[in-house]
Each structure stands twice: as structure tokens, then as C-alpha cells.
N, C-alpha and C positions, 0 to 999 in steps of 0.2 A: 504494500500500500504506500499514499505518499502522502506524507503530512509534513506543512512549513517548509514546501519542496524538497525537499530527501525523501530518498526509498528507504522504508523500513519494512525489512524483512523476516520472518519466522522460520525456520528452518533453514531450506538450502539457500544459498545467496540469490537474490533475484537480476534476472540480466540487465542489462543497461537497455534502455529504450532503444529502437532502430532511428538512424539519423534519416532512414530512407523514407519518401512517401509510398501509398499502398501499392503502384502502379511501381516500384522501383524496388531490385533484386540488392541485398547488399554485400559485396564481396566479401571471402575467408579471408583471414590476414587480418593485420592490423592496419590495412589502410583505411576503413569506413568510407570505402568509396562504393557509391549508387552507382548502378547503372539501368535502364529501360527494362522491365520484366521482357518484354520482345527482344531484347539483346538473348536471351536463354538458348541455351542451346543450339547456337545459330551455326556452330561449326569456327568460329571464331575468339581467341579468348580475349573478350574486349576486359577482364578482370586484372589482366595478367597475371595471375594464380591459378588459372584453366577452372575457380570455382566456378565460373557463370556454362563451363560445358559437363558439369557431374548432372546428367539429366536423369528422370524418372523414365519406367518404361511404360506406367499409365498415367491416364490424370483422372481428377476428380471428376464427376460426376457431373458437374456445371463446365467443364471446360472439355475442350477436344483439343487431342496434341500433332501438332507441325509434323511433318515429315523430318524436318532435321530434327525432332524429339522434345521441343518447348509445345508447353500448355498454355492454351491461352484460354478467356472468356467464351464459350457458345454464341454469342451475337457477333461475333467478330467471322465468326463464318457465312462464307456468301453474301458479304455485305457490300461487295462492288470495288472493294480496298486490301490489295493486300497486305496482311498484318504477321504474316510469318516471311521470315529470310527467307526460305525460297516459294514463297506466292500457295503452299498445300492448302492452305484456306480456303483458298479463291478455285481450287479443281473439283470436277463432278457436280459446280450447281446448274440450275438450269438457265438456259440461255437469258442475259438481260433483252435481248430483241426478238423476240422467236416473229416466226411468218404464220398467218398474218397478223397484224393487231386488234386490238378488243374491238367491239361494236361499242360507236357515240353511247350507247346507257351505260354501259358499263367501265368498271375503275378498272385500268391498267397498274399491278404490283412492279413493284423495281423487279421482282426475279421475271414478271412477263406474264404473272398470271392472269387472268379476267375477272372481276369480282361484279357480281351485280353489284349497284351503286349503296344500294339498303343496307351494305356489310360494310362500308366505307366510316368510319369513325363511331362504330357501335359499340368499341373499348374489349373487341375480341381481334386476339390478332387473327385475320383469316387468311393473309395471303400463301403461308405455309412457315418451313423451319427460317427463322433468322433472319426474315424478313417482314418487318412492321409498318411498310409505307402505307398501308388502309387504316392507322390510326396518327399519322403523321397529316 
């Protein structure tokens, strides 16, 4: 706990707070140096201690992992943005343009889906996985 700011602790020593914010990994070492959670497992040791390539072989349940082996967030797939070092995000979604386009009543989705207009901001996402542009 922290009272009169100091950590005071019961039992084993408690760690020092991360200097890093949520979205930042923070190297082994003694350097306290952040770098980008998407730097993970990029095949690159942007740490210089190789800690930012000791990768898992699954992830959590909320996130899906890169082909080079970093987890990221579930929305961050097929989002029209690649957010893995080599683009494995961005493979297998469905085409952003497919042929032909919706009919004038109907909402065109980013991935290309057709929505009737009625499903358009009803606060369900209908257009499918990781894509929410019918409540946008």
C-alpha cells in the first residue's frame, strides 16, 4: 500500500511501480527503458537485452498473436492498419472493396459488408469480427 507516498509493505518487498504506460513493454536490465508493446517480438531487439524478443507461444484470450509471435489487442485485427511488424493482422480479412457495392438502402461496413440501414447505430456491432463502423 502507499501512505504519505512510500510503499509500505507486509511480507515480501513490493516492486517498484513501472515507469512504462499500459500500451508500453518495459525492458530487463537496469535500464527502465519503455519501448511500444508492438515493438514485441518483432524479430528485432529494439531493448538491447533481446528482453523485448523472449515471446509467448499463446496469448490471452482478448488478444491474437503476430506471426513474428507479439500479442496484441483483438480490435487491432482487420482494422484496415497494420499493427504487427510484418502486416499478420491485416491477412485473411475480407476484402475492404469487394464487387459489387451495397444497394443506396443499405450501410456499407469498412470490411464490405451490406447492412440494412435499421442495424446502422442500434449499439450492436453487426458488421462482423473487429469491425464496428455501423456504430461509428
Amino acid at each position: 500500500s502507499c501512505s504519505d507516498g512510500l510503499w509500505h509493505c507486509v511480507g515480501s518487498p513490493c516492486p517498484p511501480p513501472s515507469p512504462c504506460e499500459d500500451s508500453e513493454f518495459l525492458c530487463s536490465g537496469g535500464s527502465q527503458r519503455c519501448i511500444p508493446s508492438v515493438w514485441l517480438c518483432d524479430n528485432e531487439d529494439d531493448c538491447g537485452d533481446g528482453s523485448d524478443e523472449v515471446c509467448p507461444s499463446t496469448c490471452p484470450p482478448d488478444q491474437f498473436r503476430c506471426t513474428g509471435g507479439a500479442c496484441l489487442p483483438l480490435e487491432l485485427r482487420c482494422n484496415g492498419h497494420p499493427d504487427c511488424a510484418d502486416q499478420s493482422d491485416e491477412d485473411f480479412c475480407a476484402p475492404t472493396s469487394p464487387e459489387p457495392g451495397c444497394p443506396a438502402e443499405e450501410f456499407r461496413c469498412a470490411n464490405g459488408r451490406c447492412l440494412p440501414a435499421h442495424k446502422v447505430c442500434d449499439g450492436k456491432l453487426d458488421c462482423g469480427f473487429a469491425d464496428d463502423s455501423d456504430e461509428h
